[in-house]
C-alpha positions as CSV (number, residue, x, y, z in Angstrom):
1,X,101.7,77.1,119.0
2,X,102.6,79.7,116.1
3,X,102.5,83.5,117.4
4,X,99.3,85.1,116.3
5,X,99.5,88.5,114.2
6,X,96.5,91.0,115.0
7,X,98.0,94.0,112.9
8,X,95.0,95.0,110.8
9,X,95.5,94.5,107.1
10,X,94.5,98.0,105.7
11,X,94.1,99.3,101.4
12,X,94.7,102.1,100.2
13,X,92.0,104.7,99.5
14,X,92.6,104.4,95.7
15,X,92.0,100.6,95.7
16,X,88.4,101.2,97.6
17,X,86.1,101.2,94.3
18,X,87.5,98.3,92.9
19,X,87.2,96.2,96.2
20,X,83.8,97.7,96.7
21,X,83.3,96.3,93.2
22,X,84.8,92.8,94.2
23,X,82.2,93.2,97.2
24,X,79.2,93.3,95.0
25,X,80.3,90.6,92.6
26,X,80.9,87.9,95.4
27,X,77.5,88.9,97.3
28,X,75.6,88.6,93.8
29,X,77.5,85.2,93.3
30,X,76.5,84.0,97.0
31,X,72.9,85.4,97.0
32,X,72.2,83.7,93.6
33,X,73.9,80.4,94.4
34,X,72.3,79.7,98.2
35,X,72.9,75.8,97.5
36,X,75.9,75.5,96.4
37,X,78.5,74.4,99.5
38,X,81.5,74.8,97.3
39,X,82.4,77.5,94.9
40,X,84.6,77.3,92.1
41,X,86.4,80.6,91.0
42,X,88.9,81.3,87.9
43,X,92.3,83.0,88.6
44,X,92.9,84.8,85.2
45,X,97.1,85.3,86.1
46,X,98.5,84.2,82.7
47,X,96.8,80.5,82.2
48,X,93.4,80.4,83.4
49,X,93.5,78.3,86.6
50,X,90.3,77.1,88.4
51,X,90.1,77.0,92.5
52,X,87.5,75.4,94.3
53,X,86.4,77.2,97.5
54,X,84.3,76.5,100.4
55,X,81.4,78.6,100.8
56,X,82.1,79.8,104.4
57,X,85.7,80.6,102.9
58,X,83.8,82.7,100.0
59,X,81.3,84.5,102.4
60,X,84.4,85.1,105.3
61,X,86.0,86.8,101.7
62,X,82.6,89.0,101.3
63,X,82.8,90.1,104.9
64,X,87.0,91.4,104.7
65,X,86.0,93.0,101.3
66,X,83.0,94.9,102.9
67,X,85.5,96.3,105.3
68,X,88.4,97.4,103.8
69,X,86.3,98.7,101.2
70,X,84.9,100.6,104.1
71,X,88.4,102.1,105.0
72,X,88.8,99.8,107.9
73,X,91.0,97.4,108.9
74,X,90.6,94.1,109.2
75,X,92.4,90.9,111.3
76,X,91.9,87.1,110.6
77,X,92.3,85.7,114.1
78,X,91.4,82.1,114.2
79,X,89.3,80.7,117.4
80,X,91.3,78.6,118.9
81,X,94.3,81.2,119.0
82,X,96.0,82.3,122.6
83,X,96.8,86.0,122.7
84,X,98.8,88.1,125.4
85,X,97.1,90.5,127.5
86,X,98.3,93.4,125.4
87,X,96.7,91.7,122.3
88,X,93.2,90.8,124.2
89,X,93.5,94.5,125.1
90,X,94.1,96.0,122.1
91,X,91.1,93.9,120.6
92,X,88.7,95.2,123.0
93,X,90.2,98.3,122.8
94,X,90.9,98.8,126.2
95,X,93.9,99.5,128.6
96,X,96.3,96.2,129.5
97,X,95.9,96.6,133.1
98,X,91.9,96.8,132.4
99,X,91.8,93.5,130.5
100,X,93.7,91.9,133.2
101,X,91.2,93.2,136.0
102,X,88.5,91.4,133.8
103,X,90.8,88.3,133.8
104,X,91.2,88.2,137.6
105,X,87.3,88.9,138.1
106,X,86.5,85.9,136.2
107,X,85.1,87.5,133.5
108,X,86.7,85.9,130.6
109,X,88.9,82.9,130.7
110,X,92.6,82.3,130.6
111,X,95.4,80.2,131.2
112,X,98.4,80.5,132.7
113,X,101.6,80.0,130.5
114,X,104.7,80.3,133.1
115,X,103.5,83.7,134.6
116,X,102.2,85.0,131.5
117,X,98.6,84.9,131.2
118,X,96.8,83.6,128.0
119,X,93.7,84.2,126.3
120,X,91.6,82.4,123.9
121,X,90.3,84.5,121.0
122,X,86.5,82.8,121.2
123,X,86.7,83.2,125.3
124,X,87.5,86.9,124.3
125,X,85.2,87.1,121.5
126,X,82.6,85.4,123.2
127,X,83.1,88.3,126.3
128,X,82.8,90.9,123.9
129,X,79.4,90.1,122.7
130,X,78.3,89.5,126.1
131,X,79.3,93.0,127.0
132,X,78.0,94.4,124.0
133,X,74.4,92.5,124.5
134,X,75.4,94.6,128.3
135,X,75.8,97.9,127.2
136,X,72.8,97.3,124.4
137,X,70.1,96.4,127.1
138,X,71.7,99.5,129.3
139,X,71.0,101.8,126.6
140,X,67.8,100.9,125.7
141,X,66.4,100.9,128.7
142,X,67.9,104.2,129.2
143,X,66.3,105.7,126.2
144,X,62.6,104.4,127.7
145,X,63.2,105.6,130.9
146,X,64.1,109.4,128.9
147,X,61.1,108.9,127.1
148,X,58.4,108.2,130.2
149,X,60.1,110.9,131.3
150,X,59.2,113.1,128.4
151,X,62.5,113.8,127.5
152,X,63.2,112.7,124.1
């Protein structure tokens, strides 16, 4: 198994326009081409060369461009990857000793690896949107309850 690298991939500010520009270009591409499955693009680096592209490679491209051109940054981590604890943690953005507190509840799954523990990035993923659906349903029904109360 090859180690898996999380570090965000930042830009810097002055290169924001131009992939904001690349942004718009690839969207307009994908929104006006909805059938095509494969898309073929020029690389203009000396000769002309053409690559061909598939379109969940092209709209995966739209979605990293949308946010470093945001200012964010941004981490390919492929599904099937095994991070540590401290990884999982820092993806949920929460303390190591946290994460493994939701591992021992049997709130998201893991293996054991020796004694180290590891954690699938679509179990982890997969926990995250739970929780977020969570702390969605939480909220709203918090705001009703402020507004039957007449508070908002």
């Amino acid at each position: 198994m090859t180690k898996t690298d999380i570090r965000p991939v930042t830009i810097p500010p002055e290169q924001t326009a131009s992939t904001n520009r690349a942004l718009q270009r690839v969207r307009s591409y994908l929104e006006a081409h909805k059938d095509r499955r494969e898309i073929t693009v020029t690389v203009e680096d000396g000769e002309p060369e053409q690559l061909t592209l598939p379109r969940e490679a092209v709209e995966l491209l739209a979605g990293l461009l949308a946010h470093l051109g945001a200012g964010r940054g941004v981490s390919v981590v492929p599904a099937d990857a095994e991070l540590t604890t401290q990884q999982a943690a820092d993806m949920l953005n929460v303390s190591r000793p946290f994460l493994v507190g939701l591992l021992n509840a049997g709130e998201i799954e893991y293996r054991h690896v020796g004694t180290h523990r590891r954690i699938k990035a679509s179990s982890l993923m997969e926990y995250k949107q739970q929780d977020d659906l969570r702390r969605r349903t939480a909220a709203d029904e918090l705001t009703e309850l402020g507004q039957e109360m007449g508070m908002m």
